[in-house]
C-alpha positions, 0 to 999 in steps of 0.5 A, a space after each residue: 500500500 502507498 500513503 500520502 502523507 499530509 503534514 505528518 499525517 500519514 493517508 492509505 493512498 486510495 480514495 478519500 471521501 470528499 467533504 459535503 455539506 448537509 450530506 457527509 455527516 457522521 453517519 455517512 462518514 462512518 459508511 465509507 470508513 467501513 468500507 474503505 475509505 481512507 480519509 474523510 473530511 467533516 461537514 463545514 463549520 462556519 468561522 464567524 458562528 463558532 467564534 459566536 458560541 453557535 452550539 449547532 455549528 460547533 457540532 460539526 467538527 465532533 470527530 469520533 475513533 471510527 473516523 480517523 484520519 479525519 479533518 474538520 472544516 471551516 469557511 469563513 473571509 474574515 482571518 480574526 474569525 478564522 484564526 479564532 475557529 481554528 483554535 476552538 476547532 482543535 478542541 475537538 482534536 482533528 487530525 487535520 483542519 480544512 479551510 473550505 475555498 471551494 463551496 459554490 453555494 450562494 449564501 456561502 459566496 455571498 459572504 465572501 467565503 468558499 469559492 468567491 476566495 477565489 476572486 481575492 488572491 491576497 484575502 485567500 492568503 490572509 486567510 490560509 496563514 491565519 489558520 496556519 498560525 493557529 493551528 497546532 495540526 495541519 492546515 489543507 484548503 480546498 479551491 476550484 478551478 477558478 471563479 468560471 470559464 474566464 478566471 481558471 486560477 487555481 494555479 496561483 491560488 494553491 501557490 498561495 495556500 503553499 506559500 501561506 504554509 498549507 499542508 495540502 491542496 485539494 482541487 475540484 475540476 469544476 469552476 463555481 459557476 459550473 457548481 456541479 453540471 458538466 465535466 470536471 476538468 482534470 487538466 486544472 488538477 494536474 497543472 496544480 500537481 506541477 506547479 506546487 510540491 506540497 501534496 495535491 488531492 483530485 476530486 471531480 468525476 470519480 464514480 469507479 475504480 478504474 476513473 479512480 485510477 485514470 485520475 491518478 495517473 492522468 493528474 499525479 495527484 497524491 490522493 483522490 477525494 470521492 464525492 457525488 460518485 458515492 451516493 448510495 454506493 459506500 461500497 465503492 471506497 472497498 472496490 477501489 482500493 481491491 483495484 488498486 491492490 489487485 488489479 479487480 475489485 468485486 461486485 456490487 452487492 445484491 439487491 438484499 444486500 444493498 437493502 441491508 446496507 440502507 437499514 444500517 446507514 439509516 440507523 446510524 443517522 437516527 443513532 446520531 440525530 434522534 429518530 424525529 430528526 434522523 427519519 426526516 434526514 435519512 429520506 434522501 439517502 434512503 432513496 440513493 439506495 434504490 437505484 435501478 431497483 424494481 419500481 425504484 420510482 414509487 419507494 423513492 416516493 414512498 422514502 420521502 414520507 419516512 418519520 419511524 425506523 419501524 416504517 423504513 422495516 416495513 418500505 424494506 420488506 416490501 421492496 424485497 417482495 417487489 423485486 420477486 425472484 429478482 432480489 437477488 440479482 445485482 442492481 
């Protein structure tokens, strides 16, 4: 096994699972952790609302065993704020603090945080080092492509985050105004490789073990960060890692299976939120499961009315009669 190592911390080099906010919480994190992911990043946890005492917002950088090496991270424009999140976030001791400059979200660019850092170069900077001089552990930033089409400078950004003393940047292949439409340009990626030597993460488009693969031997980068290609499917960090070990990787599982693997995706929410919280939450994951199943349509409309664990037994029994002899067949 390879391993990239990002300011001390040594990562399995695999797949990682890209950090996505109000989808990669705990229970989605401990998923892919089960099933191999190498790495995952928390949801993101704003600056000004930490230093603000937000109960709710503190939250998001708790980091348990079973998630380790894990980072928590962080938006936010203003390096005071940052600086001042940055030392409240390693109370929770993370192996790693992520500051987000990548998030196309409009109520978070509208702040000049996330991606709209992308337009102030020498902000970014600010920022990047306000962490830095906080922290006692590493501090990576995650950027994209560029603001749109006309302004591709993730290249002088992750100059930047080298040179303010981050420990790694992560790069999706998307600009912000793109958000998550079209495709993700992996030259961006790999002309970052090149032009920094602290490590590079990929992320953009990975949704098997060979794109796994391409990506690293088309970028160079030192580590993948699978997102969106996981939804509903923890099992792809196991079959990319069996690919990149072997050469072949398993298949996907049975319909039963995936059936059981909702269930404990599910209860896992719950365990972590409370059933009123967790059921409501747990609607949209729920449906991710049942792609390509028999009458996929009408149990994904049956999910978004999901309020009890003891309705999401009797959706999973139903859908194992309505699948008939085809229960067993890969999806």
């Amino acid at each position: 096994m390879e391993y990239t190592n990002i300011g001390g911390v040594k990562i399995e080099k695999t797949a990682a699972l890209a950090p996505m906010a109000s989808v990669a919480d705990r229970a989605y994190r401990i998923m892919a952790k089960e099933y191999g992911a190498c790495y995952v990043v928390g949801e993101m946890a704003s600056c000004k609302g930490l230093c603000y005492n937000d109960r709710k917002t503190a939250e998001l950088l708790s980091v348990t065993p079973g998630e380790r090496p894990m980072a928590v991270q962080l938006f936010g424009n203003e390096p005071e704020f940052v600086k001042g999140a940055v030392e409240i976030a390693e109370r929770f001791q993370p192996d790693i603090i992520d500051i987000n400059s990548g998030c196309p979200m409009p109520k978070i660019v509208s702040g000049g945080a996330g991606s709209a850092l992308m337009k102030t170069p020498e902000l970014f900077g600010d920022v990047v080092r306000a962490a830095v001089e906080a922290a006692h552990v590493p501090v990576t930033v995650k950027i994209r492509a560029g603001w749109d089409e006309n302004s591709i400078n993730a290249v002088e950004i992750a100059k930047i985050a080298e040179q303010s003393g981050a420990a790694a940047v992560a790069v999706h292949g998307r600009t912000k105004t793109q958000l998550y439409a079209g495709k993700a340009d992996w030259d961006v990626i790999r002309a970052v490789k090149q032009s920094v030597s602290i490590p590079v993460i990929g992320n953009g488009d990975v949704s098997t073990p060979e794109l796994c693969r391409e990506m690293y031997e088309y970028t160079g980068c030192d580590l993948v960060m699978v997102g969106r290609g996981s939804y509903g499917r923890p099992w792809l960090f196991r079959q990319i890692r069996e690919y990149l070990e072997t050469g072949s990787y398993s298949p996907d599982p049975t319909a039963e299976e995936k059936l059981g693997i909702m269930r404990r995706h599910i209860r896992l929410i719950v365990e972590d939120k409370g059933e009123r919280v967790g059921m409501k939450e747990a609607r949209r994951p729920a449906s991710w499961y049942l792609k390509g199943m028999k009458g996929a349509a009408k149990f994904r409309d049956m999910c978004s009315e999901l309020t009890t664990l003891d309705q999401l037994e009797r959706l999973i029994e139903k859908i194992k009669e309505q699948q008939g002899e085809h229960e067993n067949e890969d999806l």
